[in-house]
N, C-alpha and C positions, 0 to 999 in steps of 0.2 A: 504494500500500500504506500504512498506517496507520503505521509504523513506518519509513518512508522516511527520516524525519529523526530524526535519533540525539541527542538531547542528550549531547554530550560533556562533558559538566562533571559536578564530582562536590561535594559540599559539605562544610565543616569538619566532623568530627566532634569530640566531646567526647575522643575518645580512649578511652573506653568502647565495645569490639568484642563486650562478650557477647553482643549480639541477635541478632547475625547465626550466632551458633555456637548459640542457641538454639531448639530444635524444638518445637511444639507440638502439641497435640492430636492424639498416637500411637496409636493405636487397634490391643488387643491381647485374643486371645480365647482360652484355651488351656481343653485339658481335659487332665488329667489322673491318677494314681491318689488324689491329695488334693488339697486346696485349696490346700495350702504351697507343693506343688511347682510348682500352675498356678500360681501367683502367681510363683512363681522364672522359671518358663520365658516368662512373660508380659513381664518385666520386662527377659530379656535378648531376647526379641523385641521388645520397643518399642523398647531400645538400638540393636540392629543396624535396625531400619527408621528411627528417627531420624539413624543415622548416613547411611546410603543419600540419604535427603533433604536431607543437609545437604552430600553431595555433589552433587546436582544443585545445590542452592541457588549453590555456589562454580562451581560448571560443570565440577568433573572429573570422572574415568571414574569410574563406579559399579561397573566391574570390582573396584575396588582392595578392596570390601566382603569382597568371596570369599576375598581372600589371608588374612582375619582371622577367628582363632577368636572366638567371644562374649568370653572372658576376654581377651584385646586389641581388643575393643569396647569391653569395661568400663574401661580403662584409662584409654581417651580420655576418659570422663565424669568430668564435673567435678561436677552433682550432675542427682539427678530429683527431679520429683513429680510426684505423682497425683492427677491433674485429679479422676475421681470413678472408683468401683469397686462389682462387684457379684459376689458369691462362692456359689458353693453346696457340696456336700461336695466336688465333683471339678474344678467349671470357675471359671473367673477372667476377670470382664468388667471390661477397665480401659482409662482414656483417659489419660494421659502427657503430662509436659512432661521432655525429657533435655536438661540444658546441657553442652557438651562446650567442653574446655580447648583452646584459641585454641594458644597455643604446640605444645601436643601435636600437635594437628590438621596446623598448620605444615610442624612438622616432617616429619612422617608423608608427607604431600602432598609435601613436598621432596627426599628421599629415595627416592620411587617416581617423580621425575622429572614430575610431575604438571602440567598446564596449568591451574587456577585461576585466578581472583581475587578479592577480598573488599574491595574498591573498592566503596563507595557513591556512588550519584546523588545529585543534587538530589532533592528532594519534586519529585513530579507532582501538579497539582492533577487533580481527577476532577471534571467538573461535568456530572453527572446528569440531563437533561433530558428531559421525557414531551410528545411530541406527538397526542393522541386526538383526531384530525378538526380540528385547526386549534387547540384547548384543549394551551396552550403553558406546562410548567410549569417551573421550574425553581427559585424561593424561595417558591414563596406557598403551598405546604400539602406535607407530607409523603405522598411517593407509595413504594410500595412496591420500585419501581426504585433509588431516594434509600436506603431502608432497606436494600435487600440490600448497597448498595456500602458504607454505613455498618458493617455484618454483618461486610463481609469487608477493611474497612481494618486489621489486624494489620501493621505495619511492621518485620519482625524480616528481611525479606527484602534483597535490594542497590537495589533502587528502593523505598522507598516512597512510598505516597499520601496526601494530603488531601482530605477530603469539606470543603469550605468551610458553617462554621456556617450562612450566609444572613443575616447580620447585615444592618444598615442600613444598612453600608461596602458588602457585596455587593450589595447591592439594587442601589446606587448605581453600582456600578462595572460592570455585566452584567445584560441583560436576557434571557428565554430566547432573545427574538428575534435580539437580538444574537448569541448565544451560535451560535444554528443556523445564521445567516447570514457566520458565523463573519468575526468584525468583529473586526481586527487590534489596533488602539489597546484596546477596549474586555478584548480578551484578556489580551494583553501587562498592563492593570493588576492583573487578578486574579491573575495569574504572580507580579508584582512583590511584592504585595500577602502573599504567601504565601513570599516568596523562594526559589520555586522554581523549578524547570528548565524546565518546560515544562505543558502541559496537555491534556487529554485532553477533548471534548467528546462524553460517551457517548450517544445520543438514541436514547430506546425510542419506536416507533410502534406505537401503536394502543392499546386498553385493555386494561388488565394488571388488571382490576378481574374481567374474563370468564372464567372459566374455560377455554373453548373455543376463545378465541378463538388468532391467529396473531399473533405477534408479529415485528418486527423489529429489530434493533441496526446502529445506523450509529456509528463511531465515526472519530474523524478527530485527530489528532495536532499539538500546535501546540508549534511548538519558544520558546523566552524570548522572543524577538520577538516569536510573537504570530504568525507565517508556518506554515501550515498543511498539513498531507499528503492524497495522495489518501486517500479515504475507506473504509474496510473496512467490511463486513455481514456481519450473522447474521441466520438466520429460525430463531425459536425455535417449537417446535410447540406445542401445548394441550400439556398443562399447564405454561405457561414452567418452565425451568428457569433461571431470571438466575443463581444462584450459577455454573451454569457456564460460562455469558456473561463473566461478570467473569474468573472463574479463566483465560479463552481472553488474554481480553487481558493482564492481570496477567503471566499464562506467557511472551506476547510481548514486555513490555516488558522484563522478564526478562531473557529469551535477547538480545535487543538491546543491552543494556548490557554482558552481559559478551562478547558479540562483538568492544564495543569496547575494553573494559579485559582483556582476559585477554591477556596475553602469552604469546607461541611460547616454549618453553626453548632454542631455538635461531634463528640465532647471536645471539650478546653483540655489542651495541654501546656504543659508546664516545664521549662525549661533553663535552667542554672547558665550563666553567661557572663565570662569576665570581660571588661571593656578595658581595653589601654587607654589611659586617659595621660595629658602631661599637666592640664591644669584644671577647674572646676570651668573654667571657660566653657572646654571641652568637650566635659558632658554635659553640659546643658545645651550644645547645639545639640551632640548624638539624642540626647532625651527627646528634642524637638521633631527633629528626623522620626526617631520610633511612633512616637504620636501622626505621625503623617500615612504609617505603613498599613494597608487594609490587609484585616486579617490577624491584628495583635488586638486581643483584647485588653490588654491590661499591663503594664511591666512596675516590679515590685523592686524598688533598693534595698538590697540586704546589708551593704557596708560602701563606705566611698576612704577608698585608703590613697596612701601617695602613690601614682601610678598605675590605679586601678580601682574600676567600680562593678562591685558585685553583683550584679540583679538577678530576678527570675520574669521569663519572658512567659503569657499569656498570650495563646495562639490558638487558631482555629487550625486546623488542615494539619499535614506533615512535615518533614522540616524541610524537602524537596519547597516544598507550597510558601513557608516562609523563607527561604532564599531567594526565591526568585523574587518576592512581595519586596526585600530589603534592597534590593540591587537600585530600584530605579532611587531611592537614596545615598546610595555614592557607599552602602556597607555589606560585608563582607560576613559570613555566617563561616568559622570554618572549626572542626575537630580536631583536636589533637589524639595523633593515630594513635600513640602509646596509651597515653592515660581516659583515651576518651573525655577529655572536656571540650566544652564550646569559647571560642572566643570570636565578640564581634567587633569589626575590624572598620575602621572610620576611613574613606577616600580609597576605599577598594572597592572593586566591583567581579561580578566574574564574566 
């Protein structure tokens, strides 16, 4: 399966979460007895379908939409806009961008007891390649396969992707052939190269130039090393449709990452953790950090000595689930092989 190997790592964020609470392109069509009103009832239909999507986007139940009248839909936004609109006396055609408030959402999600998580991955590189009868493309001209993934790289999602320029570094670093014979070192540099998690080697067969023609998608999965999964396919019929090619995998990688960062709400586990600290400065940023990480229910100071602060960490999920939760914090969860203890590690990542 394509999706075999899971990149369990997640990367530093800036500490800026609005992407992820941010929905685009809501697509809303209402008629009504005026223009006002479609426009009113359009706008709290975008609301509630932006909200819907941005519960799948975190992975909870999209039941929880029903418990909520529109004016506690509206609550949760934090602002809109109107991508583009089109009005007549009674009907209202509108496309939507809703950003909905992080903290709100949170809460809301906490309270209904909810399984989410809002854990970002590494960047996945996408490396797009066309094989028509042995004509191997993947930097030397813009193919239409190249532009739909380009189309549909938006990163507001918990994985996103990179479509690599094709610079003179890429050339250098991957060749298509490389690419389809899927050649580990040669991978693993474009991974690096992009400091991301993993990579995706998407390979359209046959010409996408035809109308008529049949197409295929083989896509295969290669985790930061460069080590590779079996292989998944699509047969797309005449008239391809790649946007939905992409959207199958995008959906998959998706559900794959929060498979591995969503924590159970049940039971809490409890976890001893020495922090190197150099001054109380210190820990009061890392303390600050922890409090940010979804998935720690509680963290407990046992002692704060010179060089080191004792706690016990309050967690949902397993400690796979809490690494990766910690990383987009800039820290580092690691055991010591001998004695088996934990220590968590400030301005590391994995």
């Amino acid at each position: 399966m394509l999706f075999s190997i899971i990149c369990s790592t997640a990367y530093a964020q800036s500490g800026d979460d609005s992407s992820i609470y941010q929905i685009t392109d809501i697509a809303a069509d209402v008629t009504a007895d005026n223009a006002a009103h479609a426009r009113d009832q359009a706008i709290a239909q975008a609301q509630r379908t932006g909200f819907i999507q941005l519960l799948q986007r975190l992975g909870a139940d999209v039941n929880l939409a029903t418990k909520l009248d529109d004016n506690a839909v509206a609550d949760l936004v934090q602002a809109f806009e109107v991508q583009q609109e089109h009005t007549s006396s009674v009907r209202y055609i509108g496309t939507f961008t809703v950003q909905f408030k992080p903290n709100a959402i949170r809460d809301l999600l906490n309270k209904n007891g909810a399984n989410f998580t809002e854990t970002r991955s590494r960047p996945i590189v996408i490396l797009p390649v066309v094989n028509n009868n042995g004509h191997m493309v993947l930097w030397e001209e813009q193919t239409k396969w190249r532009t739909a993934w380009e189309d549909a790289s938006s990163n507001n999602g918990l994985v996103p992707i990179v479509i690599p320029t094709g610079d003179l570094d890429d050339i250098a670093l991957l060749s298509a052939q490389e690419a389809i014979a899927g050649k580990p070192d040669a991978i693993r540099a474009i991974i690096d190269k992009y400091q991301a998690g993993g990579a995706i080697i998407a390979l359209l067969q046959g010409n996408s130039d035809t109308a008529s023609a049949e197409l295929k998608v083989i896509a295969v999965r290669y985790d930061i090393n460069g080590k590779g999964s079996d292989p998944s396919q699509w047969t797309l019929q005449a008239p391809p449709d790649f946007a939905q090619a992409i959207k199958q995998i995008k959906d998959t990688l998706e559900t794959s990452w929060k498979q591995v960062t969503k924590a159970p709400k049940e039971p809490i586990e409890r976890l001893p953790v020495v922090v190197p600290i150099n001054t109380l400065a210190d820990w009061a940023a890392i303390k600050r950090k922890l409090g940010n990480v979804s998935g720690i229910n509680k963290t407990n100071v046992i002692t704060v000595t010179r060089g080191n602060a004792n706690i016990e960490i309050e967690f949902r999920g397993d400690i796979t689930q809490l690494q990766a939760s910690l990383a987009p914090q800039n820290l580092s969860l690691e055991q010591n092989n001998t004695t088996g203890a934990w220590t968590l590690i400030s301005g590391r990542s994995p």
